[in-house]
N, C-alpha and C positions, 0 to 999 in steps of 0.2 A: 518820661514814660520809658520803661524798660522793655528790651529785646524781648520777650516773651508778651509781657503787654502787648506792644505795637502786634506780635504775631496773633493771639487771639482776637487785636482788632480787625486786623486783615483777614482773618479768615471771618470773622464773623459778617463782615461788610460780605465777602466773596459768596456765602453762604444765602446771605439775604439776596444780591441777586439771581443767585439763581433761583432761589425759591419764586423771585418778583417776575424774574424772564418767564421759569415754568409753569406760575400762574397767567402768564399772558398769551402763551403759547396754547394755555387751556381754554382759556376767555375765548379767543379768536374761535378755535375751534367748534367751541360750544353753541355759540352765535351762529357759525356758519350752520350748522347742521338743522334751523330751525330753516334755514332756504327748503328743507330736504322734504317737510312734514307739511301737510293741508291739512285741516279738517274735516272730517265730515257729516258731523253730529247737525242736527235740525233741531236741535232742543233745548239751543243758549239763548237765554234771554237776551243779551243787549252785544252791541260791541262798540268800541272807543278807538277812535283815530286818534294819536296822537301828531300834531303837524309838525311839519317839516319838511312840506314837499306836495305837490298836487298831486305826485303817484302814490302817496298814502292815502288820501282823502279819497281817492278814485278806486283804489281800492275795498276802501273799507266802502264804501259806495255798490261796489259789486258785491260782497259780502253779504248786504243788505238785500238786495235785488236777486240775490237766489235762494233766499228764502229760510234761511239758515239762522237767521234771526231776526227777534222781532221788531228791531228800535237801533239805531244811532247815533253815538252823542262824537261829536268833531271836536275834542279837547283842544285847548290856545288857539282858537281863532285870533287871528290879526284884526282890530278894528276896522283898519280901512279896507279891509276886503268886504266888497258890496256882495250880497247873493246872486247878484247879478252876475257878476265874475265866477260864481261855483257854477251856476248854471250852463255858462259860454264855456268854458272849458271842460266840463264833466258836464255829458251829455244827461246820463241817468239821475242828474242831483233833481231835477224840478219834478221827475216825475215823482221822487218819493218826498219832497222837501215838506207838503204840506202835512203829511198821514205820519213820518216815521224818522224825520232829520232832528236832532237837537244840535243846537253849537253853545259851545260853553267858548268866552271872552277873556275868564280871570287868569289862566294859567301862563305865568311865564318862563314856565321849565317841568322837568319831571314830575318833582313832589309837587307842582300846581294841576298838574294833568292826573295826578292820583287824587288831590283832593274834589276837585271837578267830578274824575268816574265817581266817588264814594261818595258826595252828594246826588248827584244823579241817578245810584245806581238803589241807594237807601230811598229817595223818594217815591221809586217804581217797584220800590221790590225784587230787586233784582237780583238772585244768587249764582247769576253765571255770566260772566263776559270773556268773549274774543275782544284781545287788544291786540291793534292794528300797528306797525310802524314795522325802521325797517331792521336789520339783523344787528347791527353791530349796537344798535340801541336796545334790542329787547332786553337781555339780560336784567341791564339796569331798569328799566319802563316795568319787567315782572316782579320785581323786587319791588319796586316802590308800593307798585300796585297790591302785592299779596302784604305790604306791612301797611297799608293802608285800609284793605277788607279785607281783614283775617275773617276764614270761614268761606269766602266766598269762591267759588272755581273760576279760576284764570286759567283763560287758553289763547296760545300764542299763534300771532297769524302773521308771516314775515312778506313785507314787499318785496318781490323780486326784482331786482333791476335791468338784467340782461339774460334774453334766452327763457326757457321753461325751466319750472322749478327742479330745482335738481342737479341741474348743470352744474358743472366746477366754474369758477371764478377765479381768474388768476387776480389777485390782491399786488393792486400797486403801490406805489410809496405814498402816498396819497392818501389812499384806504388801509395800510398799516397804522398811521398817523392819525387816523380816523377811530381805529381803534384801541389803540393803547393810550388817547385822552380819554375814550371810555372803559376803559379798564380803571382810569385812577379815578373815576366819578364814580366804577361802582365797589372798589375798594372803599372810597368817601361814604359812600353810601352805606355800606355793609358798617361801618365803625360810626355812622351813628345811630344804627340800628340798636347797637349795644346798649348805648344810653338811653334812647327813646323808645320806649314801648311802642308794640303796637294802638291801635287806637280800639277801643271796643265798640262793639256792634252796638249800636243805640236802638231805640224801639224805632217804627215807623214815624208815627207823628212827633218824637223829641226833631229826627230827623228833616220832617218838612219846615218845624218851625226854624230851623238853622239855618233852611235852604232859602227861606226868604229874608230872614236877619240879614244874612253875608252879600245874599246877591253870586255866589258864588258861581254859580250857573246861569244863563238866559238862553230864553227859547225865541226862536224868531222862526219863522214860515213867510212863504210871498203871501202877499194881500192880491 
């Protein structure tokens, strides 16, 4: 390779990162600012916890319990967790568990936790959700979600971890780390969006019949 070669490779490499750095300096950014926003709308049908955490579930728990919406589904439940256990540790889960909890079991990652909402969301009707989880995931969790129910309004609701919403957060090495593995998930994400369409809206009942084919969702409540 020749002196000019090798220079256009080097800059082209030098060029990529920084294009790579100052899209991750944007990602972070982005993400953080959704700590910033609450909603306040009383008029979304459903909202979706994605897990990862009892302070997700607990929140979108409260979410529920103020009235802001009418239904929630607990995407990737862990099998071995008993409602027993949602009950003992989230105090508010039993009082709404029988009237307005669903837990969906199939999901073992993001695109499982949009396929979960978008069965669940087509079998109720549902053309609006608050999706629950916490910041450095949303980006990617809204992305999945809007290429999975195109048409449908996604609205982001971020778990706070420390302090009231709004607070600065100093970002350790930890939660850098935390986030620029989600930066290249939703790079991933984003490049295979290219090749894969969105999914079209189906009627209602094409919908229910898929939802008991797959099994893709379950409903459970205490007895």
């Amino acid at each position: 390779m020749g002196f000019y070669a090798r220079r256009f490779v080097l800059l082209a490499l030098l060029a990529g990162a920084v294009v790579f750095g100052g899209g991750f300096v944007g990602f972070v950014r982005s993400a953080k600012k959704f700590e910033t926003v609450e909603f306040s709308r009383s008029d979304i049908d459903g909202a979706v916890v994605l897990t990862g955490g009892q302070d997700r579930i607990a929140e979108g728990v409260d979410v529920l319990a103020s009235g802001r919406v009418k239904r929630l589904l607990i995407s990737g439940v862990n099998p071995d967790v008993a409602l027993s256990d949602l009950s003992r540790d989230i105090p508010k889960f039993r009082e709404f568990a029988q009237c307005c909890i669903d837990l969906g079991y199939s999901a073992q990652n993001t695109i499982g936790n949009a396929e979960e909402a978008r069965a669940w969301a087509r079998q109720l009707n549902f053309q609006s959700l608050v999706i629950v989880t916490s910041s450095y995931h949303m980006p990617r969790a809204l992305a999945e979600m809007q290429h999975a129910l195109p048409g449908t309004e996604i609205i982001p609701h971020v778990v706070v971890r420390d302090g009231p919403r709004g607070d600065a957060v100093r970002l350790g090495v930890d939660d850098l780390r935390l986030y620029f593995t989600e930066y290249v998930k939703f790079l991933a994400a984003q490049a295979r969006f290219l090749v894969s369409p969105a999914v079209p809206k189906s009627s209602n009942g094409a919908s229910k019949a898929a939802f008991r084919e797959t099994g893709v969702f379950v409903t459970q409540v205490f007895s």
